[in-house]
C-alpha positions in Angstrom: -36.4 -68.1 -25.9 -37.0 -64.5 -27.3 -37.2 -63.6 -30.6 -34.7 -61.4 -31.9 -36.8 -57.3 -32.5 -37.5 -56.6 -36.0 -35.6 -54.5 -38.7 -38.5 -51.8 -38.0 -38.7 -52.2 -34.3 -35.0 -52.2 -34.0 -35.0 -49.4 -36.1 -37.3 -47.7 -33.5 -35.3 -48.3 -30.9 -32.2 -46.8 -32.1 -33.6 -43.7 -33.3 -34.9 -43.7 -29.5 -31.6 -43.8 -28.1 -30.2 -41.5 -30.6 -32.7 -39.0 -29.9 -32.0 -39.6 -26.0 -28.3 -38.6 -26.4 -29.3 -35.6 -28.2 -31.3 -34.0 -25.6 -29.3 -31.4 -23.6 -30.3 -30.1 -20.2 -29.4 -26.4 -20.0 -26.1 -26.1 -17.4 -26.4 -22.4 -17.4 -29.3 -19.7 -17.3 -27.5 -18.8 -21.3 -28.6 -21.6 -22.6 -31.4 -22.0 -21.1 -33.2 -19.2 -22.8 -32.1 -17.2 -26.0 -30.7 -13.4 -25.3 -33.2 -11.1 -25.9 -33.0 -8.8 -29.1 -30.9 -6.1 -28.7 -33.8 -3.1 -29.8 -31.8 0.2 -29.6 -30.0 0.5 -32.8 -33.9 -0.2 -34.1 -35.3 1.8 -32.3 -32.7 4.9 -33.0 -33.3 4.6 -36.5 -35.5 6.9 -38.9 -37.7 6.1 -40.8 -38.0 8.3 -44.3 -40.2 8.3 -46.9 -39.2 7.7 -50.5 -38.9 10.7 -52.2 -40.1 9.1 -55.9 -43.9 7.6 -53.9 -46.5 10.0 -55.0 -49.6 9.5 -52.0 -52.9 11.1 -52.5 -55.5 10.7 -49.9 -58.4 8.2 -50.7 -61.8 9.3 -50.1 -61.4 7.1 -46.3 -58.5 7.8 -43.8 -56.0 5.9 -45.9 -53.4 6.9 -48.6 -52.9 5.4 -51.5 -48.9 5.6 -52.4 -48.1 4.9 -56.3 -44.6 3.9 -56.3 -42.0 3.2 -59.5 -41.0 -0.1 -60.5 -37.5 -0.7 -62.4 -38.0 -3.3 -65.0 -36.5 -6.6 -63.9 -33.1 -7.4 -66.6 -35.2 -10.5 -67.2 -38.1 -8.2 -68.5 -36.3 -8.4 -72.3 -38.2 -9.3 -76.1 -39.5 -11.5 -76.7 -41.2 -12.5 -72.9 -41.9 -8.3 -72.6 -43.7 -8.6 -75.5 -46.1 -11.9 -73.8 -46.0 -10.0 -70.3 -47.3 -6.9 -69.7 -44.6 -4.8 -66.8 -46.0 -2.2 -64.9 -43.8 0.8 -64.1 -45.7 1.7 -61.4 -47.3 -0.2 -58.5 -49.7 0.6 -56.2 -50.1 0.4 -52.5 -53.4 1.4 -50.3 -52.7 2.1 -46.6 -55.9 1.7 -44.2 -56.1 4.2 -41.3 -53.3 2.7 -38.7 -50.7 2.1 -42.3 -51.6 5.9 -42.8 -50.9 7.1 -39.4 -47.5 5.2 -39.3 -46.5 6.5 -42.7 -47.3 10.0 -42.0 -45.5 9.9 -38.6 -42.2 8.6 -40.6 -41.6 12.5 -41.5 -37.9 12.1 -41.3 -37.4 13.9 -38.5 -38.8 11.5 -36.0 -36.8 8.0 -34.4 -39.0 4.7 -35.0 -39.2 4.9 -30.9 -41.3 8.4 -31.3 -43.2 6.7 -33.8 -44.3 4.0 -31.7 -44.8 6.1 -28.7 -47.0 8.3 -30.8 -49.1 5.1 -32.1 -49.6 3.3 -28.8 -50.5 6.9 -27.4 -53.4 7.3 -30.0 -54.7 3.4 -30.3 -54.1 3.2 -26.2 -51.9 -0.1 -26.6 -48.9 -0.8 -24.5 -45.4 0.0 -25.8 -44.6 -3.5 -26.7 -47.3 -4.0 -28.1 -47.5 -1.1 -30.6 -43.8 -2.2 -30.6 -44.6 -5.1 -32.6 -46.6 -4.0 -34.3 -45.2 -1.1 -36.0 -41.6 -2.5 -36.4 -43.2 -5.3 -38.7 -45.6 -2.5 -40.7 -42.1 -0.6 -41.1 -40.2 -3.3 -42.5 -43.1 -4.3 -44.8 -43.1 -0.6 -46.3 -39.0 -0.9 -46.5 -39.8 -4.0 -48.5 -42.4 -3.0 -50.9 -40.2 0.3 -51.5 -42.2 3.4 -49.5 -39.9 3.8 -46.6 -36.2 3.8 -46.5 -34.7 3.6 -42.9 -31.6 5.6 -41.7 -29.8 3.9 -39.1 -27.5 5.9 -36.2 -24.3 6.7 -35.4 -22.9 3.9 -33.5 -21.9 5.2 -29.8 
């Protein structure tokens, strides 16, 4: 006569079967792989530098952008008076952040931009694709570029 499985081995074997059920085979090639991102809109958009960021040019290629702070509301006595707040911060940009911040002029579509930088660093266009799209939305995030997006047409 067998003895009856454990808690834990019972246990085991549920989560087995349960896991089992869960699996889905794709029926169609839709779900079988995500849709790609749609890029246009992205890539229509313009890139412009904020007005307030004072750059200078280091000694190197780069540029080093000093851009204003506002003082966060919980920046109030008696914790201002413990922590020091900067109004300013200050961002260096190597060679390739330079290039990429200079070509955001305003007048040129993040697509131009990336042409322009795979051109120069001989990279493919998906590859300086990636590359620049996440270097653009890390300046948008630290405050140095704003982007205007397109019309929708």
């Amino acid at each position: 006569m067998r003895k009856p499985p454990s808690p834990r081995a019972a246990g085991r074997q549920a989560s087995k079967a349960a896991r089992a059920r869960n699996l889905r085979t794709p029926d169609t090639a839709s779900d079988a792989a995500p849709e790609p991102a749609d890029w246009l809109p992205t890539l229509r958009a313009i890139p412009r530098r904020n007005l307030a960021a004072q750059a200078t040019a280091d000694d190197g290629a780069g540029v080093c952008l000093r851009v204003r702070q506002q003082r966060p509301s919980f920046m109030k006595p008696p914790l201002s008076w413990i922590v020091p707040f900067k109004d300013t911060k200050v961002h260096q940009l190597d060679e390739l952040g330079s290039d990429v911040w200079r070509m955001c002029d305003g007048h040129r579509h993040v697509e131009a931009v990336i042409d322009a930088f795979a051109a120069r660093y001989s990279l493919s266009f998906h590859e300086a694709r990636v590359a620049v799209t996440s270097y653009l939305r890390l300046l948008v995030q630290r405050g140095i570029l704003a982007v205007e997006l397109g019309q929708a047409t």
